[in-house]
C-alpha positions in Angstrom: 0.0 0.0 0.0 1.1 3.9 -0.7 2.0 5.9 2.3 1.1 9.4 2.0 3.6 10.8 4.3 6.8 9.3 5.0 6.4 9.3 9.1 2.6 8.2 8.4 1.1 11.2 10.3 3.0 10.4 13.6 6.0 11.7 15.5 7.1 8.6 17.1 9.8 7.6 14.3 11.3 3.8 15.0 10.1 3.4 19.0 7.4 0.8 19.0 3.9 1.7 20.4 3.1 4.7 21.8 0.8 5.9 24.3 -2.8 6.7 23.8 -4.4 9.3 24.6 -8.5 10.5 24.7 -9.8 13.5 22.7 -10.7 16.4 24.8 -14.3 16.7 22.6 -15.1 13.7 20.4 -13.4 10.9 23.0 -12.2 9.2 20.2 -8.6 7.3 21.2 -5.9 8.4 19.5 -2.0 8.3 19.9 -0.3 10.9 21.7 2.2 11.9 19.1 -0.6 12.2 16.8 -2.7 14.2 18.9 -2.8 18.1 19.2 -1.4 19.2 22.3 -3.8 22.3 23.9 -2.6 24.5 27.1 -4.7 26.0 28.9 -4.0 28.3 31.5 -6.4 28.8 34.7 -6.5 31.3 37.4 -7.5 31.1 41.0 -8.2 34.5 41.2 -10.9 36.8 39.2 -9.9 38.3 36.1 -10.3 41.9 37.6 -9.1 41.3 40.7 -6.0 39.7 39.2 -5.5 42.6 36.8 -5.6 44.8 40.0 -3.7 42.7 41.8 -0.7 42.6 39.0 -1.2 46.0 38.3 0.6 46.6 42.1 3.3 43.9 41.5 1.8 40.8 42.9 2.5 37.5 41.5 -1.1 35.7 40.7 -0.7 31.5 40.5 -2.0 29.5 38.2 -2.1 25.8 36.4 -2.1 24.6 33.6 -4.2 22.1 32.3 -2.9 20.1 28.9 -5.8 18.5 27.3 -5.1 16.6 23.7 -7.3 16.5 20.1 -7.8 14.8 17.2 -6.8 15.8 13.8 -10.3 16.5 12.9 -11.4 17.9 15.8 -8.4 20.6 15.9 -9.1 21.4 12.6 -12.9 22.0 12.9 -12.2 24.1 15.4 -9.5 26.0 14.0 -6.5 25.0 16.6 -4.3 23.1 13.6 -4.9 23.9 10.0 -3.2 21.9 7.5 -0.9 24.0 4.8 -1.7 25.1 1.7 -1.3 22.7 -1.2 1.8 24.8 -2.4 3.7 24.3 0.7 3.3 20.8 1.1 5.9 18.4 0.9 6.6 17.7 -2.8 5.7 13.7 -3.6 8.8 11.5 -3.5 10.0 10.4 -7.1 12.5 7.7 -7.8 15.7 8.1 -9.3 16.3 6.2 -12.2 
């Protein structure tokens, strides 16, 4: 069968089987190296109290939360977008 791309979608290269991960909104397994990584940072404080707060030199604390995506669902909701058909990588041809 034809591959596509020459690392089949993936990042893992020659390590065996990676980890698998959930998709944040469809739930649909997927590997990790595949998924999209998202950060998302959250505050313990209110916005405009922390914009007060920094505004006088305070440090504000905060986590942040990694949730992962699938292909399709990064790209419906605009976090990934795939390149234009220009930019692509150019089909591999055999020398003869």
């Amino acid at each position: 069968m034809t591959k596509k791309r020459k690392n089949r979608g993936r990042s893992k290269g020659d390590k065996g089987k990676g980890r698998m991960v959930q998709c944040t909104y469809c739930g649909k397994i997927v590997p990790q190296d595949k998924a999209k990584k998202i950060y998302k940072r959250s505050s313990f404080i209110n916005g405009r109290l922390a914009y007060e707060l920094r505004k006088q030199g305070a440090y504000i604390p905060g986590s942040q939360q990694v949730s992962y995506s699938c292909i399709s669902c990064a790209v419906h909701r605009g976090r990934y977008s795939p390149r234009q058909e220009e930019k692509r990588r150019k089909p591999y041809k055999k020398k003869r």
